[in-house]
C-alpha beads as a LAMMPS data file, in Angstrom:
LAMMPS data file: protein, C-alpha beads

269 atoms
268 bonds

1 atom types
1 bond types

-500.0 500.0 xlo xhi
-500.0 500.0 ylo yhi
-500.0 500.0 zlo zhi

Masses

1 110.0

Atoms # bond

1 1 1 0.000 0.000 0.000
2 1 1 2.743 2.171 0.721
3 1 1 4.755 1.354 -2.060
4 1 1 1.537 2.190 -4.436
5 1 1 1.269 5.777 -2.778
6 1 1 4.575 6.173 -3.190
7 1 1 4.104 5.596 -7.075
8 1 1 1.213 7.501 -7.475
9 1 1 2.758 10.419 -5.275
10 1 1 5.968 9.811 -8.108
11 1 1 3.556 10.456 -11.107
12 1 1 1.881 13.219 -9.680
13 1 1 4.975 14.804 -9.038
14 1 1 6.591 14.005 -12.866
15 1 1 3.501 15.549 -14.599
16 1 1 3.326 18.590 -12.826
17 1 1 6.989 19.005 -13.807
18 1 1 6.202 18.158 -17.065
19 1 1 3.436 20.885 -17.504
20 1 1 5.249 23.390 -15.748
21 1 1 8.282 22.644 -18.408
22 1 1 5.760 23.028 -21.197
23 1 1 4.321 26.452 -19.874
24 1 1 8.105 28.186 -19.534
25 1 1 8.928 26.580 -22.701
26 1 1 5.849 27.924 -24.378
27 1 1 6.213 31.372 -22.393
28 1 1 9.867 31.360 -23.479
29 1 1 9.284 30.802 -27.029
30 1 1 6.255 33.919 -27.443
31 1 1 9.352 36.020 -25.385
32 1 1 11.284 35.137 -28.689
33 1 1 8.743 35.235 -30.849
34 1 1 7.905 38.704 -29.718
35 1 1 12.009 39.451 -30.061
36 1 1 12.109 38.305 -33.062
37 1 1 9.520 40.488 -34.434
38 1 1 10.990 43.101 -32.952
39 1 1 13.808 42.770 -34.234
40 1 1 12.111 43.040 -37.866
41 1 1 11.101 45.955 -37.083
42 1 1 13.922 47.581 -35.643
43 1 1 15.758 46.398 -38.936
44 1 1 12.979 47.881 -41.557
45 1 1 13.567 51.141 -39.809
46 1 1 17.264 50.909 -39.959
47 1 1 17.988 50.282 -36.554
48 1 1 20.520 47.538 -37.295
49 1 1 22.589 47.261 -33.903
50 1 1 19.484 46.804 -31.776
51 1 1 17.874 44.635 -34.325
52 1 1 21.057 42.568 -33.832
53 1 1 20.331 42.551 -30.010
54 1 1 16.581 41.398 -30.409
55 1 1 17.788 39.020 -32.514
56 1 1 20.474 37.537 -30.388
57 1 1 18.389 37.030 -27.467
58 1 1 15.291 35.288 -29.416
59 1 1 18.413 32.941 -30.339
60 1 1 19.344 32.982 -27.079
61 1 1 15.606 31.991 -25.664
62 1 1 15.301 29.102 -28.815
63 1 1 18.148 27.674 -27.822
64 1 1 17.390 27.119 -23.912
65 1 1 13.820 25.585 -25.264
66 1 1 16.117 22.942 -27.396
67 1 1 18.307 22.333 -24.480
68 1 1 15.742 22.502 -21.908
69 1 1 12.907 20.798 -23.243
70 1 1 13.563 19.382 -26.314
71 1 1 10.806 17.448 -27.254
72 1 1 8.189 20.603 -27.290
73 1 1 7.458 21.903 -30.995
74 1 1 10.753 20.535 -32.162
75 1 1 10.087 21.377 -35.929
76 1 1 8.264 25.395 -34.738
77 1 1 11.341 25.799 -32.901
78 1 1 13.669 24.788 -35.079
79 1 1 11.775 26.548 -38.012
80 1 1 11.893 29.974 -35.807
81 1 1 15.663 29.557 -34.949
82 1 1 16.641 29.079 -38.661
83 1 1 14.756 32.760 -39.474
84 1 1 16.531 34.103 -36.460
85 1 1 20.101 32.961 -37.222
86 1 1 19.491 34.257 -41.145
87 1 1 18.480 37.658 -39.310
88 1 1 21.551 37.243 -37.451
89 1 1 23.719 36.813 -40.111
90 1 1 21.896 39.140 -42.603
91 1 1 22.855 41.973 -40.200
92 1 1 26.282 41.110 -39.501
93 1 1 26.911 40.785 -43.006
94 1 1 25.459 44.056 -43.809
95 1 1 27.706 45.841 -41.167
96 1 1 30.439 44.003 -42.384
97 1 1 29.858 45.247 -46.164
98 1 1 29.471 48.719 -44.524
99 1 1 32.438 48.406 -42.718
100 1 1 34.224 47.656 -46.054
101 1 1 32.967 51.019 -47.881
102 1 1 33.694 53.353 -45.210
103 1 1 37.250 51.925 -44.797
104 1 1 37.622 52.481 -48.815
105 1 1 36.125 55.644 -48.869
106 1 1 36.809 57.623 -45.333
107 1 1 35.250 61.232 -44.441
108 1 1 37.247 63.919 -44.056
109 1 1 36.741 65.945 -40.963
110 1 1 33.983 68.939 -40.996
111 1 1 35.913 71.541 -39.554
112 1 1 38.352 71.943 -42.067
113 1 1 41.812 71.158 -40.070
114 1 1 44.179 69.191 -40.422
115 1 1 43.691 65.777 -38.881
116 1 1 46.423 64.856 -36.597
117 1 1 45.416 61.380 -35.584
118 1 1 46.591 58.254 -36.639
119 1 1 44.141 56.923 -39.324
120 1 1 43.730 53.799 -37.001
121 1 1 42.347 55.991 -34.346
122 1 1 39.607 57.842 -35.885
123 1 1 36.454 56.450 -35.370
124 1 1 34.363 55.515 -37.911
125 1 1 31.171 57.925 -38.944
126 1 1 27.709 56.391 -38.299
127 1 1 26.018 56.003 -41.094
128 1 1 22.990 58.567 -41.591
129 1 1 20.739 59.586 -43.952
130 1 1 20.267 63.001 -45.233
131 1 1 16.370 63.725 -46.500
132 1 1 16.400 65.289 -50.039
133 1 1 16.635 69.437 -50.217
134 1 1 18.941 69.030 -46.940
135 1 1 21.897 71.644 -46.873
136 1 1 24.864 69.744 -46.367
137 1 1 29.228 70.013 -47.386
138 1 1 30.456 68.479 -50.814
139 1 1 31.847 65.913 -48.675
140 1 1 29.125 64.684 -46.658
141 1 1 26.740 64.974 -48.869
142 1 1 29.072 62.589 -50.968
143 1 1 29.243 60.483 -47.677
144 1 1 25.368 60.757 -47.242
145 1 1 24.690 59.713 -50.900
146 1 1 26.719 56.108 -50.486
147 1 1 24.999 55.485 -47.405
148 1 1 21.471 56.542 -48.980
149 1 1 22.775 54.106 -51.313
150 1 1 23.938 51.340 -49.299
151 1 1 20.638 51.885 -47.385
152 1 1 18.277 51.273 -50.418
153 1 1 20.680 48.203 -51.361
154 1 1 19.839 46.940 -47.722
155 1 1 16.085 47.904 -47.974
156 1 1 16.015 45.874 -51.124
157 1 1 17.440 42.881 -50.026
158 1 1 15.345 42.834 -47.213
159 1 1 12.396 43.261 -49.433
160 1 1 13.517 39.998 -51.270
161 1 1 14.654 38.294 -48.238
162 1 1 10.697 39.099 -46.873
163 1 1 9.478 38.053 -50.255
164 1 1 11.568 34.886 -50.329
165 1 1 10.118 33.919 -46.695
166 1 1 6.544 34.759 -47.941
167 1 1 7.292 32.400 -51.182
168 1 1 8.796 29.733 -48.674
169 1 1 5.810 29.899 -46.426
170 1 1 3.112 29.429 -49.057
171 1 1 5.215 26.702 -50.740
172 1 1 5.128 25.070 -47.114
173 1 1 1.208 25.640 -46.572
174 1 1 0.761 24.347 -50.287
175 1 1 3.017 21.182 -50.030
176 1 1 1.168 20.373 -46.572
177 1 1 -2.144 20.728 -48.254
178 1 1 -0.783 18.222 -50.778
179 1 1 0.730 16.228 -48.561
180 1 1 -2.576 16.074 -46.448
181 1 1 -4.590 15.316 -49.547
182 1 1 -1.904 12.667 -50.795
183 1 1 -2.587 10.877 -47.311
184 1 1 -6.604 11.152 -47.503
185 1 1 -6.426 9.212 -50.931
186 1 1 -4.034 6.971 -49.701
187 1 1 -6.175 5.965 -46.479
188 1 1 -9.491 6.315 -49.046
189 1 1 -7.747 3.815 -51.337
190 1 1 -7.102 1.241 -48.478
191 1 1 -9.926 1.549 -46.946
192 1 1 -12.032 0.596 -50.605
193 1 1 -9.201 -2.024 -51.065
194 1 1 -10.191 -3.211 -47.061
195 1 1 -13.975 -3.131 -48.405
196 1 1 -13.502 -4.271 -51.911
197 1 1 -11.581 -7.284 -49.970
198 1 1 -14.001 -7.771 -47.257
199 1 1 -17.175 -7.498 -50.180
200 1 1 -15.252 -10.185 -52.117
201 1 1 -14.502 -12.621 -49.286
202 1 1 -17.937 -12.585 -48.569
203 1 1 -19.351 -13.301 -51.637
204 1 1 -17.000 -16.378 -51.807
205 1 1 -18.945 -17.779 -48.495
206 1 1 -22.045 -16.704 -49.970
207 1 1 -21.246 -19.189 -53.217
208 1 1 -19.697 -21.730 -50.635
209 1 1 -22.921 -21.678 -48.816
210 1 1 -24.940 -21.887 -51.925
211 1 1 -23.346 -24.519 -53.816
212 1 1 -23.549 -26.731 -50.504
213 1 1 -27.259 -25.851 -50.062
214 1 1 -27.434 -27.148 -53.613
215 1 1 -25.552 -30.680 -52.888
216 1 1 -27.799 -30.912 -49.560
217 1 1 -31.118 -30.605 -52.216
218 1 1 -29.366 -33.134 -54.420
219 1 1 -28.412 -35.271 -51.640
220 1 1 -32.214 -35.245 -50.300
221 1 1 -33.224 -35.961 -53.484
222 1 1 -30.665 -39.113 -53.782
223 1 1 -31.835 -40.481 -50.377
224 1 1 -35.776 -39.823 -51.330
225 1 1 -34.271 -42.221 -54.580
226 1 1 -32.957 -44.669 -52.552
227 1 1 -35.549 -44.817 -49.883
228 1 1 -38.159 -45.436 -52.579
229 1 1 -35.606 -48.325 -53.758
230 1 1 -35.455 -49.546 -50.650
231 1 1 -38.969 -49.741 -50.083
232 1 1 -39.861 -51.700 -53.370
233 1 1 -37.288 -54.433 -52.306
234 1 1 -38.626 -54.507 -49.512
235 1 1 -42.181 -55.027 -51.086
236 1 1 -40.791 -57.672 -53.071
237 1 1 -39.181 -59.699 -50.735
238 1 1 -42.341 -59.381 -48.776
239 1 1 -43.685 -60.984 -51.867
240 1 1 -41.470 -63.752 -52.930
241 1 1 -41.554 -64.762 -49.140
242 1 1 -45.383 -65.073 -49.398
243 1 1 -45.249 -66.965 -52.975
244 1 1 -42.278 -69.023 -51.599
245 1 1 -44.368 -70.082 -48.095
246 1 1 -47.544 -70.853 -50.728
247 1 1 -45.618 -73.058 -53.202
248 1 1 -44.271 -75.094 -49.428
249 1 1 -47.960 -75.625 -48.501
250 1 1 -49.332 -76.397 -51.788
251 1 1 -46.009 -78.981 -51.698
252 1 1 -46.708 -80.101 -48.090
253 1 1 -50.524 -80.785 -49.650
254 1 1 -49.462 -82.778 -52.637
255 1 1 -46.397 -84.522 -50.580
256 1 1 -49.827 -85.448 -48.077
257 1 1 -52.167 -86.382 -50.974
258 1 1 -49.477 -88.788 -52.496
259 1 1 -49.033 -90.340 -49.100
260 1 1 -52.430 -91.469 -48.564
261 1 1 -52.905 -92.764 -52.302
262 1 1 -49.799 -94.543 -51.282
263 1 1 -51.017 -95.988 -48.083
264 1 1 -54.127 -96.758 -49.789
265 1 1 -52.794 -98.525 -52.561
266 1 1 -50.744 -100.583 -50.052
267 1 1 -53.542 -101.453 -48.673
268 1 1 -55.100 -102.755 -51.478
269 1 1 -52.628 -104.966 -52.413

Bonds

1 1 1 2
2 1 2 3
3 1 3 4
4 1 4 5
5 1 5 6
6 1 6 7
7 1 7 8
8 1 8 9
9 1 9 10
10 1 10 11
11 1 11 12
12 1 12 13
13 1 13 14
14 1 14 15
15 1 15 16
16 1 16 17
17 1 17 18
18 1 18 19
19 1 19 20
20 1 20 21
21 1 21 22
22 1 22 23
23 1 23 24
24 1 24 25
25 1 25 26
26 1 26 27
27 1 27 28
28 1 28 29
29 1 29 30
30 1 30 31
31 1 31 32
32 1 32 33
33 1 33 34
34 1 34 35
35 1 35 36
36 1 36 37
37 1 37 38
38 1 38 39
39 1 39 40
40 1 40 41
41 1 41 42
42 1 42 43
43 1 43 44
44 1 44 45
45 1 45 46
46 1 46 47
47 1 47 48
48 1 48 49
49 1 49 50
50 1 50 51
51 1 51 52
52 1 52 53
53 1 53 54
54 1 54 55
55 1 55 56
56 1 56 57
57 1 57 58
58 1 58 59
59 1 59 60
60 1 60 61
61 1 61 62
62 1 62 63
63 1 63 64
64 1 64 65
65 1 65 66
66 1 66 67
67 1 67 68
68 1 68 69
69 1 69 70
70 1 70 71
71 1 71 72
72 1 72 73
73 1 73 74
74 1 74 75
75 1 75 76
76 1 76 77
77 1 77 78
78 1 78 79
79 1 79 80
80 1 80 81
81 1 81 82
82 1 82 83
83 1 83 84
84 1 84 85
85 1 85 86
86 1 86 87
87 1 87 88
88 1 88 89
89 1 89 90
90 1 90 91
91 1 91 92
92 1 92 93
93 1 93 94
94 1 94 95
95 1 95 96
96 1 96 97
97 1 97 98
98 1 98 99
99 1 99 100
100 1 100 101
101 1 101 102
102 1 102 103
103 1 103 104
104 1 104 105
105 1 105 106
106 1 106 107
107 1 107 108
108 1 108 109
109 1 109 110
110 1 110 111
111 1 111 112
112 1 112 113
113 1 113 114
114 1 114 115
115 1 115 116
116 1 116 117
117 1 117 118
118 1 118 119
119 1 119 120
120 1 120 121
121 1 121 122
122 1 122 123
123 1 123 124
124 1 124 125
125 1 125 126
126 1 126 127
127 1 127 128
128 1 128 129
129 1 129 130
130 1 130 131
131 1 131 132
132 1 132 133
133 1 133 134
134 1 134 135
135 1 135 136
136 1 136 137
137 1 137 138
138 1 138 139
139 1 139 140
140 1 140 141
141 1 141 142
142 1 142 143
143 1 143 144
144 1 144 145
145 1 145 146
146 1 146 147
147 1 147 148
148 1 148 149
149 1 149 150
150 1 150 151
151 1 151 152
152 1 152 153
153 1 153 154
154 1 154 155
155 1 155 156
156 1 156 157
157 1 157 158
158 1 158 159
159 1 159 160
160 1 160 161
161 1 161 162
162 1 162 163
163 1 163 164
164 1 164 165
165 1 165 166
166 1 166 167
167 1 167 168
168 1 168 169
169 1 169 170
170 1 170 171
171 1 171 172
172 1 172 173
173 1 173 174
174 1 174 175
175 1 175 176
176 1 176 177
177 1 177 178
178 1 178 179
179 1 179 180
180 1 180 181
181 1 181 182
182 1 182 183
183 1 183 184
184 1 184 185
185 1 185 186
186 1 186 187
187 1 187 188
188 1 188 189
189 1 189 190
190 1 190 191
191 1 191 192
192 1 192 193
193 1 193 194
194 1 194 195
195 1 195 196
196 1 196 197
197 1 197 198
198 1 198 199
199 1 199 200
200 1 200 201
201 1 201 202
202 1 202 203
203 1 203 204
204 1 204 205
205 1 205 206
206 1 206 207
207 1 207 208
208 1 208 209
209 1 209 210
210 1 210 211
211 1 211 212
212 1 212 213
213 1 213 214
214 1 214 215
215 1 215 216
216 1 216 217
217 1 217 218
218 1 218 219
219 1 219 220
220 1 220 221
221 1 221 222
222 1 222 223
223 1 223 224
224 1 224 225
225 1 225 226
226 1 226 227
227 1 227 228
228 1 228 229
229 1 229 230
230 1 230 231
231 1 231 232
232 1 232 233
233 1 233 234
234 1 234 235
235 1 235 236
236 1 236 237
237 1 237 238
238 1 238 239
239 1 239 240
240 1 240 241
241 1 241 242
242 1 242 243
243 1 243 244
244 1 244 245
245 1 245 246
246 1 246 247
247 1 247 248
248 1 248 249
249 1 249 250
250 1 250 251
251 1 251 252
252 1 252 253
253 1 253 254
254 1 254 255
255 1 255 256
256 1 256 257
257 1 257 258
258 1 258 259
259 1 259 260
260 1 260 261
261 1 261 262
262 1 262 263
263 1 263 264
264 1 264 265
265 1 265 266
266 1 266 267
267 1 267 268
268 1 268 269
């Protein structure tokens, strides 16, 4: 008795675990859901380094669920931490290819001195964009038109990159329709192969039951035949036992007769 509420107690205890590991992993994963959209947004609006951040920690909230509690929404999680880590690297390949241009191509300063610094120790401009009609210098209006530039390249290929994900998505939805359907007819053809099978098998006992309901009428019939011959020999032998007992007393009387014409003619002598 013990041992069984110890058991019980045991089972209790595991489930609860088990649902409370489900709800954090399910609160965990709308925290990086959330993040990760975000993090879109901080990226369409240009906001690259704290789109970076956003992204990084809905990584960093993915990855606990997989270590965590691995078995909940394997493929949703996995699915969400692929579009993360793209994020991820989209970004830090964009600031990378930024890096590259203003290294190639580095402002002067605005004030018109001479720089005394070592080129190693400037630090490097932000990128910004300067609205159309703005009064700006030669040079950083030059410096404003790359990164316009390098901005529209970035909005464009974030525009395909959406546009790709949108593509992927429906291509999913459409192959799981298809897949779906695929899997109805293939369950609707077994199960009319099942009936077709079951329809056929009994058919065959029907015809087995027929054909021996037919030898049964046949066999009747044959035993009717043979009872009827039966009963005729039967008749007969009745018969040729009657005939055979007449023809002994009609012998016995003639066997009789001869006797006493015997004994009489004995006696005559």
């Amino acid at each position: 008795m013990i041992m069984n509420r110890f058991f019980f107690c045991l089972l209790l205890f595991l489930s609860c675990v088990r649902g409370l590991l489900a709800e954090d992993s399910s609160e965990q994963f709308l925290n990086a859901y959330q993040s990760y959209q975000q993090g879109e947004k901080l990226e369409r609006d240009g906001s690259s380094p704290e789109a970076l951040k956003k992204y990084k920690f809905a990584q960093s909230l993915l990855l606990e669920i997989e270590k965590n509690d691995p078995s909940w929404q394997k493929a949703v999680v996995e699915y969400r931490l692929k579009k993360t880590r793209d994020g991820i690297e989209r970004l830090q390949g964009a600031g990378n290819s930024n890096d590259g241009i203003m290294t190639q191509y580095p402002i002067a300063p605005s004030d018109g001195g001479a720089s005394t610094a070592s080129p190693s120790t400037q630090a490097a401009p932000s990128i910004s964009i300067v609205p159309p009609g703005a009064k700006s210098s030669s040079g950083v209006g030059l410096s404003s038109a790359r990164d316009s530039s390098s901005e529209v390249r970035r909005l464009k290929r974030m525009l395909e990159t959406l546009r790709g994900e949108l593509k992927e998505a429906k291509d999913a939805i459409s192959s799981e329709k298809n897949r779906t359907k695929d899997l109805e007819n293939i369950k609707w053809v077994e199960e009319r192969s099942n009936l077709e099978k079951q329809l056929q098998t009994t058919k065959d006992k029907d015809s087995a039951l027929t054909e021996k309901l037919q030898k049964r009428d046949s066999w009747e019939n044959d035993l009717k035949s043979l009872q009827k011959k039966l009963d005729d020999t039967v008749a007969d032998k009745v018969a040729i036992e009657e005939e055979y007992q007449s023809r002994n007393r009609k012998r016995d009387d003639a066997n009789a007769v001869l006797m006493k014409q015997l004994e009489e003619a004995r006696k005559s002598v």
